[in-house]
C-alpha positions as CSV (number, residue, x, y, z in Angstrom):
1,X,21.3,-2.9,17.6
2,X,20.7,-3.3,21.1
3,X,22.5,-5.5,23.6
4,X,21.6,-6.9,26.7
5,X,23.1,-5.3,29.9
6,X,23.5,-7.6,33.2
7,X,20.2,-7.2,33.9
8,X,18.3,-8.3,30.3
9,X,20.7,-11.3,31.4
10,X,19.6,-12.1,34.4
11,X,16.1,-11.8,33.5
12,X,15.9,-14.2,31.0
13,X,18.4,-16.4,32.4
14,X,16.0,-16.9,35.3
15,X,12.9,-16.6,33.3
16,X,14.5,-20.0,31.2
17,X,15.5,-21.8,34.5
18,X,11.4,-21.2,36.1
19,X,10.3,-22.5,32.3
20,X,12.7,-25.7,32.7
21,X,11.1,-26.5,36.2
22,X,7.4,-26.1,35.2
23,X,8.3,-28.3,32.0
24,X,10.0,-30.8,34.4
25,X,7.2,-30.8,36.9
26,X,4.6,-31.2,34.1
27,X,6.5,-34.1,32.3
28,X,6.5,-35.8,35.9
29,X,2.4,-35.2,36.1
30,X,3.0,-32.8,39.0
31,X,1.0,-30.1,36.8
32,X,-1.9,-30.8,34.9
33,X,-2.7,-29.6,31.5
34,X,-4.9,-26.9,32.6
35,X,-2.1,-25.6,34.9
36,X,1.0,-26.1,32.6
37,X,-1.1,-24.3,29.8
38,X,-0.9,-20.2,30.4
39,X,2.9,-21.2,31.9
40,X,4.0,-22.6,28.6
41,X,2.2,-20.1,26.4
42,X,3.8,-17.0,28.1
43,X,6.9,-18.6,27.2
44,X,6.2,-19.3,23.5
45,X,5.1,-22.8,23.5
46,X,1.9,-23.7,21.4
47,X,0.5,-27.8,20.7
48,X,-0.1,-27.9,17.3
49,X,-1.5,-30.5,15.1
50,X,1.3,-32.7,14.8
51,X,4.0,-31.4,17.5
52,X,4.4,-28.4,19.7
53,X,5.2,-25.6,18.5
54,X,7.7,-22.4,19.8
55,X,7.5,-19.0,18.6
56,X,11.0,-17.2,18.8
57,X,10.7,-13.6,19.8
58,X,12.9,-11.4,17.3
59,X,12.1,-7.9,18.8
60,X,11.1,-5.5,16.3
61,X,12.5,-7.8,13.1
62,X,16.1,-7.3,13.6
63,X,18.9,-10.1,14.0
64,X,22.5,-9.9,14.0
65,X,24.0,-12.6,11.8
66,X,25.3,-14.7,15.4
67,X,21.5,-14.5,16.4
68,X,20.9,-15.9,12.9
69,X,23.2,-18.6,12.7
70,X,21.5,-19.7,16.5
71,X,18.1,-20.0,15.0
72,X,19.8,-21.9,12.4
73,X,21.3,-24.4,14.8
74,X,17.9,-24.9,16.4
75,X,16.1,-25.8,13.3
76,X,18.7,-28.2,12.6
77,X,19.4,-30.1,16.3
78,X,15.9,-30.0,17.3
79,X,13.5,-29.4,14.4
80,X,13.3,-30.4,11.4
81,X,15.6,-28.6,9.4
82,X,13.6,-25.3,9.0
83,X,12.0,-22.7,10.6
84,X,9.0,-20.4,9.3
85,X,9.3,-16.6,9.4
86,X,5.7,-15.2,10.6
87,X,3.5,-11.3,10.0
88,X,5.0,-10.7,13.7
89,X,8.7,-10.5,12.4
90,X,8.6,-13.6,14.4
91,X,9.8,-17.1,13.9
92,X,8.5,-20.5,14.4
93,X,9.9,-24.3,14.9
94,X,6.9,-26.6,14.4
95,X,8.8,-30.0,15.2
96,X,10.9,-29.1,18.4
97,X,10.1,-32.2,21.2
98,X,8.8,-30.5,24.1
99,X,11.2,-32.2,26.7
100,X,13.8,-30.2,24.5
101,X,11.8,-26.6,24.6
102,X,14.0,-25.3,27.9
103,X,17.5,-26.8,26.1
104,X,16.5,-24.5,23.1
105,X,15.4,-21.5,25.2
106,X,18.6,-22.0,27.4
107,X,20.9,-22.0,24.1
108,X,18.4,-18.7,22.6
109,X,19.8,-16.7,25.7
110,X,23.1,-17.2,25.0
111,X,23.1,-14.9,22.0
112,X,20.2,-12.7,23.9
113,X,17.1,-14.2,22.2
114,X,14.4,-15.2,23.9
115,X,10.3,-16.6,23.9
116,X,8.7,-14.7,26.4
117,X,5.3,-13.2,25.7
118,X,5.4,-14.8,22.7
119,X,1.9,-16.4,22.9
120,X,-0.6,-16.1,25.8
121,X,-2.6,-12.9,26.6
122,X,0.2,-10.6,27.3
123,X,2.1,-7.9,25.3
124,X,3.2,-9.5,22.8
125,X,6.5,-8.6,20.4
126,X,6.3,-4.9,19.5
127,X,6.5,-5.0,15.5
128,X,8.5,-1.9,13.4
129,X,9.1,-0.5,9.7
130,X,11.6,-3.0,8.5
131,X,13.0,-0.5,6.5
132,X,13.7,1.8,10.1
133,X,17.0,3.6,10.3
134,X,17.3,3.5,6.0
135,X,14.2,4.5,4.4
136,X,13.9,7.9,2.7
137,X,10.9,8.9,4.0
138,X,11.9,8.8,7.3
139,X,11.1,11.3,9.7
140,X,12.6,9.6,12.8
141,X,13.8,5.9,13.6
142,X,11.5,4.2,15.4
143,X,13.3,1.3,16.7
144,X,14.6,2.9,20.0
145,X,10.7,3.3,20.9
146,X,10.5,-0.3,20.3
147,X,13.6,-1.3,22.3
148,X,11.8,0.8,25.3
149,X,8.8,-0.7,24.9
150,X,9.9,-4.3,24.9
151,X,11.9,-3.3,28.1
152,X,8.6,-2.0,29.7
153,X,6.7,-5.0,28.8
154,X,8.5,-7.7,29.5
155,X,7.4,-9.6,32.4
156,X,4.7,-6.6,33.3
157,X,2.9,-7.6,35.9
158,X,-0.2,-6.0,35.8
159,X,-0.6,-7.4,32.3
160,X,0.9,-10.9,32.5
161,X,-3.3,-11.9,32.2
162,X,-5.0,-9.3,29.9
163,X,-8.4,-10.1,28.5
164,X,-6.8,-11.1,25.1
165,X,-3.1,-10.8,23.5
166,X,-1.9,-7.2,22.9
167,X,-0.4,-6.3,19.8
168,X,1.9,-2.9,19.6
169,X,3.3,-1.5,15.9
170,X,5.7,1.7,16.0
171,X,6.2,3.3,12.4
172,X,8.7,6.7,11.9
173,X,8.2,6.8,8.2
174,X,5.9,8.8,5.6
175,X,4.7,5.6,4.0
176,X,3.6,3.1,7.0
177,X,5.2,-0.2,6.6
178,X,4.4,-1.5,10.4
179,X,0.7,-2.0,9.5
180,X,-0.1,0.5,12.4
181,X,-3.6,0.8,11.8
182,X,-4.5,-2.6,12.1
183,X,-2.8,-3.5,15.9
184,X,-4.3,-3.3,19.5
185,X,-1.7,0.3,19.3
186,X,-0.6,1.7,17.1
187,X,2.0,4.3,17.3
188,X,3.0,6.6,14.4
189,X,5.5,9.4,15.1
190,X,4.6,13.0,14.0
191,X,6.1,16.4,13.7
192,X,4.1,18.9,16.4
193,X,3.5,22.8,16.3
194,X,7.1,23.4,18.0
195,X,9.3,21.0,15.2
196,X,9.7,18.4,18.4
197,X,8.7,14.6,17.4
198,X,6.3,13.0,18.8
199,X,3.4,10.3,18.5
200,X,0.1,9.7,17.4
201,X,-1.9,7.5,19.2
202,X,-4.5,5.1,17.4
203,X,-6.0,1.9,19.5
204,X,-8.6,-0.8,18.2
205,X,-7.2,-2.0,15.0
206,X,-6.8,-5.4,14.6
207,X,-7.5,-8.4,12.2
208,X,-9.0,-11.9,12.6
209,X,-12.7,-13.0,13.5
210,X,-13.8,-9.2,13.6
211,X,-11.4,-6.9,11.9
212,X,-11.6,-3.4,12.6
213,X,-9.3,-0.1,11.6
214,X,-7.6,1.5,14.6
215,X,-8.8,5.0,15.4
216,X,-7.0,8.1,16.9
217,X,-7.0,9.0,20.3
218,X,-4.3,10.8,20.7
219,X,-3.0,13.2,17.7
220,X,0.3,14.0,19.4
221,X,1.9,13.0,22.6
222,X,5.4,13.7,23.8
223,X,7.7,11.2,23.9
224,X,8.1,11.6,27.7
225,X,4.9,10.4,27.8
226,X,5.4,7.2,26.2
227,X,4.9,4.5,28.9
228,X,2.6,6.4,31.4
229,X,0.2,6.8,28.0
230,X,0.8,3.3,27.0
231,X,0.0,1.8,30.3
232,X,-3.2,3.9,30.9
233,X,-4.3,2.3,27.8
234,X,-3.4,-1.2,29.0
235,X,-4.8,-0.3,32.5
236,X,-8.6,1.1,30.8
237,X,-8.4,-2.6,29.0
238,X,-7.2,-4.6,31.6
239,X,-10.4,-3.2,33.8
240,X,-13.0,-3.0,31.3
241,X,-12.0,-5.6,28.4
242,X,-14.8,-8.5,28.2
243,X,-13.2,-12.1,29.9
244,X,-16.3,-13.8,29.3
245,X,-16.3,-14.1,26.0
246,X,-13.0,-14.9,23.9
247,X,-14.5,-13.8,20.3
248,X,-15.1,-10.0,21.9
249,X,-12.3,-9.8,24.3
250,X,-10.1,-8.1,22.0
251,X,-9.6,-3.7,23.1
252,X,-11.2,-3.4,19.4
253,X,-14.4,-4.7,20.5
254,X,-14.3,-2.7,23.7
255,X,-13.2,0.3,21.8
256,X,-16.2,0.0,19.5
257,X,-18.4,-0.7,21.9
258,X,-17.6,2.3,23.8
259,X,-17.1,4.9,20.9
260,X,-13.7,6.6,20.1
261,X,-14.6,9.4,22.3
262,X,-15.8,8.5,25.3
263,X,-12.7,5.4,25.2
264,X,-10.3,8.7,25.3
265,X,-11.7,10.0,28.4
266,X,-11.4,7.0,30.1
267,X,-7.6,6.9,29.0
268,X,-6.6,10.6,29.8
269,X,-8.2,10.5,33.1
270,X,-6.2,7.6,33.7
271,X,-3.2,9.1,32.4
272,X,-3.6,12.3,34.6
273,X,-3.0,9.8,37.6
274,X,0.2,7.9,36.8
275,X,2.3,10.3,34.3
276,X,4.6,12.2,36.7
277,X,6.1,9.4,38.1
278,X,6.2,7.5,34.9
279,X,8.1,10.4,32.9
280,X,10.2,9.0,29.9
281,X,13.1,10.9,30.5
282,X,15.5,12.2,28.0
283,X,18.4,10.6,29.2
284,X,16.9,7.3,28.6
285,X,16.0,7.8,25.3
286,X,19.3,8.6,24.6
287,X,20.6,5.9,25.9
288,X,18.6,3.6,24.0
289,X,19.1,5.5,21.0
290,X,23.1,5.5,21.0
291,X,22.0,1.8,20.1
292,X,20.8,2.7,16.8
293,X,23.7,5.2,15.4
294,X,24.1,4.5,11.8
295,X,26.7,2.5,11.1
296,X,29.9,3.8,9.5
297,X,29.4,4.0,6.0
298,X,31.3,5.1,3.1
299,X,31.3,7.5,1.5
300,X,30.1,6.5,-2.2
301,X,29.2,7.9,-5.6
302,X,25.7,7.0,-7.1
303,X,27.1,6.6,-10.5
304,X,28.2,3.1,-11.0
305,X,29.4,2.2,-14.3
306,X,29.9,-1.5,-14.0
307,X,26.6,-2.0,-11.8
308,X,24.6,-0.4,-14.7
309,X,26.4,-2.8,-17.0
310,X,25.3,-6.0,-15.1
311,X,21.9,-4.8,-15.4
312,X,22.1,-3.9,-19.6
313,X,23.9,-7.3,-20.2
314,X,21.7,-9.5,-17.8
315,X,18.0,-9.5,-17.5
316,X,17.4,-11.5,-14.5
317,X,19.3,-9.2,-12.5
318,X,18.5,-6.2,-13.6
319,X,14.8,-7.9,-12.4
320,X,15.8,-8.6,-9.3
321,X,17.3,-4.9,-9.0
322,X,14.1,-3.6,-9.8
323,X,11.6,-5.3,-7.9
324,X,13.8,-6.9,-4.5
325,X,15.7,-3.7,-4.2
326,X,14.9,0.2,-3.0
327,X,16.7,2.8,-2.5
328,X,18.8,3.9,0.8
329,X,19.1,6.9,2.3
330,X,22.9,7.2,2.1
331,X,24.0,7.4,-1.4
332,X,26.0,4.5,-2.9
333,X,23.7,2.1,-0.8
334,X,20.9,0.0,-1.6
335,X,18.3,-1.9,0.6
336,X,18.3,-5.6,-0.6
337,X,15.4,-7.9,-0.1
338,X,15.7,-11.7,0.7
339,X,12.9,-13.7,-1.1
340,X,11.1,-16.5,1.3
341,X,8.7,-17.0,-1.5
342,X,10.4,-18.9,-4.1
343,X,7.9,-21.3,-6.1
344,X,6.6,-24.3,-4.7
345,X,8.2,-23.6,-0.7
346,X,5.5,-22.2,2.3
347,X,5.7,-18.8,2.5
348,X,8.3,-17.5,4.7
349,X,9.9,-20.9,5.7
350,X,13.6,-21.1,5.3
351,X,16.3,-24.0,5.8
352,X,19.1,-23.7,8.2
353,X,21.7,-23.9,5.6
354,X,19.9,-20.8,4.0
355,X,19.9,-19.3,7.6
356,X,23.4,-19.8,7.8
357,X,24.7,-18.4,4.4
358,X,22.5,-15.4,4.8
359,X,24.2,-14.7,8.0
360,X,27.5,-14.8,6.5
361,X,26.3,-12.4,3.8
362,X,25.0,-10.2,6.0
363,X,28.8,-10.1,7.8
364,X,29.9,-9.3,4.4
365,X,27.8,-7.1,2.9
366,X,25.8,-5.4,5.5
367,X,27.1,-4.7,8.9
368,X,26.2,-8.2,10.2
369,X,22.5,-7.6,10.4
370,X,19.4,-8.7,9.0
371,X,16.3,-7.2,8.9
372,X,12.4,-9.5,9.2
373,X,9.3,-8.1,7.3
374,X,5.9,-8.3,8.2
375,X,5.3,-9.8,4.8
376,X,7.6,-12.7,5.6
377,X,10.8,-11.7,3.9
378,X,14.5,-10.9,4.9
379,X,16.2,-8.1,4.4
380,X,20.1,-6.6,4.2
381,X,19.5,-3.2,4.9
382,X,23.1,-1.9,4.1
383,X,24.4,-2.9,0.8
384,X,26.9,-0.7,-1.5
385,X,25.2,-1.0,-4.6
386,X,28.7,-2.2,-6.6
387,X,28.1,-5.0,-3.9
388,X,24.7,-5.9,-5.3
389,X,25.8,-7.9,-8.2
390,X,27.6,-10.9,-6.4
391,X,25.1,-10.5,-3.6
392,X,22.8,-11.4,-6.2
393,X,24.4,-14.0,-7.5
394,X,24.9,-15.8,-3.7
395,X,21.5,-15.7,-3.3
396,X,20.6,-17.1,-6.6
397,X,22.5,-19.9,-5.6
398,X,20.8,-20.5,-2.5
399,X,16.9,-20.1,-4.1
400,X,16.5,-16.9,-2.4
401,X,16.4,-14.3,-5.1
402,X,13.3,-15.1,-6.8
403,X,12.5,-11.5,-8.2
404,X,8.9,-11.1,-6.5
405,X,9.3,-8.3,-3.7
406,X,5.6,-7.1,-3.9
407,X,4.0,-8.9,-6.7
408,X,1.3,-11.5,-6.7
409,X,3.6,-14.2,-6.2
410,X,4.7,-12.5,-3.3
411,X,2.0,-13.8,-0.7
412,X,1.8,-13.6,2.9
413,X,0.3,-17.0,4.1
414,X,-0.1,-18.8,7.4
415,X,0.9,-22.4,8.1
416,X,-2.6,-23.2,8.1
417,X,-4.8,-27.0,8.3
418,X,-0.9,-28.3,7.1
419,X,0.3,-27.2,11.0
420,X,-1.8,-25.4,12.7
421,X,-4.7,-27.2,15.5
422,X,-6.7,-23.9,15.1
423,X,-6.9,-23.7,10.6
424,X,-10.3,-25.0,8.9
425,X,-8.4,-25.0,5.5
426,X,-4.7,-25.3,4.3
427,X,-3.2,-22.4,3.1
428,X,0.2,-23.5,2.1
429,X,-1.5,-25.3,-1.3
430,X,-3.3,-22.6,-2.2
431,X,-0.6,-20.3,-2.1
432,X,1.9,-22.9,-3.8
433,X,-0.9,-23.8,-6.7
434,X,-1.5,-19.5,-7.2
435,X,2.2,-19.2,-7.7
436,X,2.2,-21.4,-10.5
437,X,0.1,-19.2,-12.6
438,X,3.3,-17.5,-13.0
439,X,5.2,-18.8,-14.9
440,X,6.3,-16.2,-17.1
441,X,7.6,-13.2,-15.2
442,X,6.2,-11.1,-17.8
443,X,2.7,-11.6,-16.9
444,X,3.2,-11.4,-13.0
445,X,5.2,-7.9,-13.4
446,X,2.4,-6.9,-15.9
447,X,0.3,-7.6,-12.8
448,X,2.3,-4.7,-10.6
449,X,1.8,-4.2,-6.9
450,X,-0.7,-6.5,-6.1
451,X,-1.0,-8.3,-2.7
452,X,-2.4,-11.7,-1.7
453,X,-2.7,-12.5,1.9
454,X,-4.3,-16.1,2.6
455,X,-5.4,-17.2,6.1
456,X,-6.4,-21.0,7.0
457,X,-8.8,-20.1,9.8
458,X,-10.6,-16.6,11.3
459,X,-8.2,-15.8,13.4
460,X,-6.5,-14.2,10.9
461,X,-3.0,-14.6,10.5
462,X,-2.4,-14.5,6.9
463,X,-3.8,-11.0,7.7
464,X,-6.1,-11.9,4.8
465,X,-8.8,-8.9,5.7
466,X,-6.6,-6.8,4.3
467,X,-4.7,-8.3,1.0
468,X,-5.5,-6.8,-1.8
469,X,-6.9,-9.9,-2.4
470,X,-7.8,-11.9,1.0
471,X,-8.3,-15.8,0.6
472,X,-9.7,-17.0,3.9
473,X,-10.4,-21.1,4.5
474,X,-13.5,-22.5,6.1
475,X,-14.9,-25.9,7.1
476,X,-17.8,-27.3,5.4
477,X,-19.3,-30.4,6.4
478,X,-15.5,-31.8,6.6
479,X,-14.4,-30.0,2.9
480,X,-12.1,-26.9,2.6
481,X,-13.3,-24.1,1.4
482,X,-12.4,-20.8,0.6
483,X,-13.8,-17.3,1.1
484,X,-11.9,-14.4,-1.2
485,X,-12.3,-9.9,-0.3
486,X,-10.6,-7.3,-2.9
487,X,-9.8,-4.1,-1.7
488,X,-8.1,-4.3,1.7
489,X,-4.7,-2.8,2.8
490,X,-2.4,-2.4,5.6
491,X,-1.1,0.9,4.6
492,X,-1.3,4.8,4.8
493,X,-5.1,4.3,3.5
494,X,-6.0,1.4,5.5
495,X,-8.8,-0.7,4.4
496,X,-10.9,-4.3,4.8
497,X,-11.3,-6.1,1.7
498,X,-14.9,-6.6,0.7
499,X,-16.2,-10.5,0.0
500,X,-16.4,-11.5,-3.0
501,X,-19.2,-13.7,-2.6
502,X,-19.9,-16.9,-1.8
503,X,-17.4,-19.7,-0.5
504,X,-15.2,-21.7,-3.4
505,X,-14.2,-25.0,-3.8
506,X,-10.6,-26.1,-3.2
507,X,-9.9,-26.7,-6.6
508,X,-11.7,-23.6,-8.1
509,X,-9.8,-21.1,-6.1
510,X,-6.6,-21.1,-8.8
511,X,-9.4,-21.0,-11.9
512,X,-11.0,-18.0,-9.4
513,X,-7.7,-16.2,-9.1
514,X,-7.3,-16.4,-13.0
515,X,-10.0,-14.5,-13.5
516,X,-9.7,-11.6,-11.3
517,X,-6.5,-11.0,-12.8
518,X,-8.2,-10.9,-16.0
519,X,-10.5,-8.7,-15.0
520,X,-8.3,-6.5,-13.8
521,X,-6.3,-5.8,-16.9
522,X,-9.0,-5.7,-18.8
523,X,-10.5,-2.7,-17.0
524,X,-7.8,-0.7,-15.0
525,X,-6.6,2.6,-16.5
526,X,-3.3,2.8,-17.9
527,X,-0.5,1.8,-15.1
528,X,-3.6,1.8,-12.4
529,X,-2.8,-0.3,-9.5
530,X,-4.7,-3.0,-9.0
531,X,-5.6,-2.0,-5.6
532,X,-6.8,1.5,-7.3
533,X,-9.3,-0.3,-9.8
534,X,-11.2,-2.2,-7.3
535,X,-11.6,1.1,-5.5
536,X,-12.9,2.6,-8.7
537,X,-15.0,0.4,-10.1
538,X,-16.2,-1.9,-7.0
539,X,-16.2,-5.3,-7.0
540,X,-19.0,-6.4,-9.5
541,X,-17.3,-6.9,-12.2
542,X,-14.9,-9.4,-10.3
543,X,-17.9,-10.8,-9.2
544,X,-19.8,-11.7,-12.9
545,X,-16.6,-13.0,-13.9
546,X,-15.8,-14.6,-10.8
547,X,-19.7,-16.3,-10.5
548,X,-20.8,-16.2,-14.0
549,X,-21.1,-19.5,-14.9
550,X,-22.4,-20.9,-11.8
């Protein structure tokens, strides 16, 4: 993974001392609200509905198990014991005092973690395949691109003060796990005529009060053409993105507005000014990318008699095998997966004790590195697989094997009303009250790949708009609420779930939830995805089952 040089140092060294004088010079009313405000968001630093809130940058979702254990040590001295994994492979401390907000970012630097651009309308963290470097389907790892463009971005500033946040996504795979189409950019690379890799370019995507699918501009740029590309994009925005209106600020508005085509021009003709002297050279790509060597495995046979043994003799690992781990692209290795979504817990929160003994099992069993999914999970990238039965067994242990990985129960959620000033609706109950329909294991496997993604407000950070089944929570008249949408995804065939129909009550959303499952297996074909039936058959039948009685 990538380590700071003297000058990442420096920068955030000094960036952490300018944070601890604003914060001083606020607390000693020498800067209002209004002023302290875009100073303490550019560094991470949210007031939520009980406390402030930080947002802890993890660059695209990787950790080393000393960054780990830090985050660990934060939620325990100044929170409350926990921290919350977010859909930006990002973490949050709800609880931290905000006297104490420059202590914590002072102690984040000292294992080269930082907040910056973490909030406020900037660049914010450049998200990645968490299965980058390992997966299969690779054609090229995309983390180096990530790693360049966090170092271009960082303290930009011509876009310190863009119109709205700025989301990037990088995916080097056949199967897109970054949720590319659905960011400000998103950057997929691509094999051209001559065998060289490069990218394609969409822009617009994005989620909350208007989602939209990102659109191609750009089928194949050269990778020397990274950052002069990426900043003609940001510089097209920065000059003709809406500032007087919050709600159609976004580039996906101004993308729309202006049609795929005639957005393009605008780009290249702004990229025919600036990239010469902006060249991506090879050099530095190499020098980012002798970061991201694989690391020295073993060589390993795939046949493993006692590891097929533990799965014939014991059934909950053999489904925790199945469903929390996928295969690697060395042989004799297996890509484990971490479970944040045991029954009854928030979505993607996890203690520091848990953050602590998964640090030490990723020393032992995985090249002292973790990985952070989009769908608020861990990951150990680099296990042998005769390592995978005592893994499992630690994990058990520590409520963090809960075989789910990419099942119902598996749901992406945001704090929601529970934290958050912004949510209309908790989201945390709902998702805790639809895991209990699950009781039996057989009836959420007989379920298969099904996604829920649940979102307390419309800003969308549940990424409901595209669950496979989207529960969104509004206000009305003082009562929570919730809207539902089948059909949407975040992957190769990128789509926005549909409503359902109206708005349910609080306590009907479980009895709701019920009966779209039923539905579903009473009508899908064979093993059909559930995702695949509501494409075949629309929603209708949802709906009369759904609606039928009232």
């Amino acid at each position: 993974m990538y380590h700071y040089d003297n000058y990442d140092q420096t920068l955030v060294d000094e960036r952490v001392a300018q944070f601890k004088g604003q914060t001083e010079r606020f607390l000693a009313g020498e800067l209002t609200e209004d002023q302290f405000r875009p100073l303490r968001l550019m560094n991470g630093l949210y007031i939520q509905r009980h406390a402030p809130m930080l947002r802890v940058a993890i660059p695209y979702g990787l950790l080393s198990s000393r960054q780990l254990r830090m985050l660990a040590h934060i939620a325990r001295r100044y929170d409350q014991g926990y921290g919350h994994f977010t859909t930006r492979q990002n973490i949050q401390y709800n609880w931290p005092k905000l006297e104490e907000v420059p202590e914590i970012l002072e102690q984040l630097a000292t294992v080269e973690m930082h907040a910056i651009q973490t909030s406020g309308n900037c660049i914010r963290n450049t998200t990645s395949d968490h299965l980058a470097g390992v997966a299969q389907d690779e054609l090229e790892d995309p983390r180096p691109y990530c790693e360049i463009i966090r170092q271009w971005s960082t303290l930009h500033p011509e876009f310190a003060f863009l119109p709205r946040k700025f989301k990037i996504a990088v995916s080097g795979a056949q199967k897109d796990r970054a949720a590319t189409q659905v960011h400000d950019i998103g950057l997929q690379l691509v094999k051209g005529d001559d065998g060289e890799t490069g990218f394609e370019v969409l822009v617009g995507g994005g989620l909350g009060r208007t989602p939209i699918i990102g659109v191609v501009i750009r089928p194949f740029l050269e990778k020397r053409h990274l950052l002069s590309y990426l900043e003609a994009i940001l510089r097209v925005y920065n000059r003709f993105g809406r500032r007087d209106n919050k709600y159609k600020a976004r580039i996906k508005i101004l993308v729309k507005e202006l049609g795929q085509d005639q957005f393009a021009e605008l780009v290249e003709a702004e990229w025919a000014a600036i990239r010469e002297p902006l060249l991506l050279d090879r050099a530095e790509i190499e020098r980012v990318q002798a970061f991201f060597q694989p690391h020295p495995y073993a060589e390993l046979s795939t046949d493993d008699a006692i590891l097929a043994a533990h799965k014939q003799c014991d059934a909950a690992f053999a489904a925790w095998f199945r469903h929390n781990t996928v295969a690697h692209k060395v042989p004799g290795y297996r890509v484990a997966f971490v479970s944040l979504k045991p029954p009854g817990i928030a979505p993607g929160d996890m203690t520091d004790r848990q953050m602590d003994a998964v640090a030490d099992l990723a020393e032992r069993y995985s090249f002292g590195e973790i990985r952070v999914t989009h769908t608020q999970n861990l990951v150990l990238a680099d296990v042998r697989q005769s390592d995978l039965y005592e893994l499992w067994q630690e994990l058990r242990a520590l409520e963090l094997a809960t075989p789910n990985i990419g099942t119902a129960s598996d749901i992406i959620s945001c704090p929601g009303l529970d934290f958050c000033s912004l949510a209309n609706a908790t989201s945390i109950p709902i998702a805790n009250g639809i895991q209990q329909i699950f009781d039996s294991l057989d009836y959420l496997y007989d379920l298969g790949d099904l996604r829920i993604n649940i979102s307390g407000c419309m800003n969308g950070c549940g990424h409901h708009t595209v669950g496979h089944i989207g529960i969104l929570g509004v206000d009305k008249k003082g009562e929570e609420w919730y809207q539902i949408t089948l059909g949407g995804s975040s992957a190769n065939e990128a789509s926005l779930g549909e409503r359902l129909g109206p708005a349910i009550a609080k306590d009907d959303v479980v009895h709701a939830m019920e009966a779209i499952f039923q539905t579903y297996r009473e009508l899908r074909l064979d093993d059909e995805a559930f995702l695949h039936t509501v494409r075949r058959i629309g929603i209708e039948p949802f709906q009369e089952r759904v609606y039928g009685d009232h």
